[in-house]
C-alpha positions as CSV (number, residue, x, y, z in Angstrom):
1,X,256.2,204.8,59.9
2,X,254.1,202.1,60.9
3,X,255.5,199.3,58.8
4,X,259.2,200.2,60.1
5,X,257.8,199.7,63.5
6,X,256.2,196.1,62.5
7,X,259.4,194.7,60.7
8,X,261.5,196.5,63.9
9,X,263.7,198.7,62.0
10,X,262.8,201.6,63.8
11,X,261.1,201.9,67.2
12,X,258.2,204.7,67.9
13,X,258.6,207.3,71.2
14,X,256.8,206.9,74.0
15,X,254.6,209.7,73.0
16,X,253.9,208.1,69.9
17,X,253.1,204.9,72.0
18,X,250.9,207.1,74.3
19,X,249.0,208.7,71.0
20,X,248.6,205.6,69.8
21,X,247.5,204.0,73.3
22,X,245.0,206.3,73.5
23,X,244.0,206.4,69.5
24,X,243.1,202.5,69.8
25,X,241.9,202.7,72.6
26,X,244.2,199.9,74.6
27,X,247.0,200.3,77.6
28,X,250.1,200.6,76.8
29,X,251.1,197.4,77.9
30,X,248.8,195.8,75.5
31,X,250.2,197.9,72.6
32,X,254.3,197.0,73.9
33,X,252.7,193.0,74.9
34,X,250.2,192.4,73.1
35,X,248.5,189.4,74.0
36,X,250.9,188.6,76.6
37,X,250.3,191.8,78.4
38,X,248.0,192.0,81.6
39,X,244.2,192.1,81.1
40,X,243.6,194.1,84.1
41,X,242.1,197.2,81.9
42,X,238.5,197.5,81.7
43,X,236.4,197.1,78.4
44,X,233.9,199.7,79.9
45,X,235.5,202.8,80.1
46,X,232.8,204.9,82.2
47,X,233.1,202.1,85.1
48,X,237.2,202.9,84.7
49,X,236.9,206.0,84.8
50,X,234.7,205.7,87.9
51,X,237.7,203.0,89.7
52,X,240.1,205.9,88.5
53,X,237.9,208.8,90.8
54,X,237.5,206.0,93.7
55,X,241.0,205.3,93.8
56,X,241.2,208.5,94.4
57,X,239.0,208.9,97.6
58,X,240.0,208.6,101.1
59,X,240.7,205.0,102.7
60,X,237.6,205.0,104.4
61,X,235.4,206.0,101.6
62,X,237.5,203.4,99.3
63,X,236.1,200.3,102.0
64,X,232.6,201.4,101.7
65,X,232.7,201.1,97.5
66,X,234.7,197.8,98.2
67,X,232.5,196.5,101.0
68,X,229.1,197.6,98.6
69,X,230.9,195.9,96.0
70,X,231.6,193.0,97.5
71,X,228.2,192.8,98.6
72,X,226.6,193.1,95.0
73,X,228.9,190.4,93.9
74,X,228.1,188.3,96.5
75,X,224.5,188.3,95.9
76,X,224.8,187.9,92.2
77,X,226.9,184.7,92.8
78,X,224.4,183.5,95.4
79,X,221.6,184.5,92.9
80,X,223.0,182.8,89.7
81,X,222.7,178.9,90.2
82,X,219.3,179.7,91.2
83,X,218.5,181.2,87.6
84,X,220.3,178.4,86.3
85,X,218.1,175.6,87.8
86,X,215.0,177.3,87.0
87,X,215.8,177.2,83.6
88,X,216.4,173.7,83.7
């Protein structure tokens, strides 16, 4: 079936998609897209899967995991042109 589906002569379900989504590991959008498709999946699926539970928390919890996120990113910006001038 595959081929048909590259030359367009026939177009899969959108349970086919979803088994195949999930098969190859990619979004759906990717799969439909392809390159043009929104990179805003993440390569490392046990950090997804821990943005899936957190978006699943209570507002209040969800600004302490942004706020302590923020704050590791903030110090690992801060941090980096220092590694980068001792290396120098």
């Amino acid at each position: 079936m595959i081929p048909t589906y590259e030359v367009e002569r026939a177009f899969p379900s959108l349970v086919v998609l979803a088994r195949l989504s999930e098969t190859l590991q990619v979004s759906l959008d990717w799969l439909v897209f392809g390159e043009k498709a929104k990179h805003n999946e993440l390569h490392d699926r046990e950090l997804s899967e821990y943005f899936r539970r957190v978006d699943q928390l209570e507002a209040r919890e969800r600004t302490v995991v942004k706020l302590l996120l923020q704050s590791i990113l903030k110090k690992e910006e801060s941090d980096r042109p220092r590694e980068k001038g001792k290396a120098a």
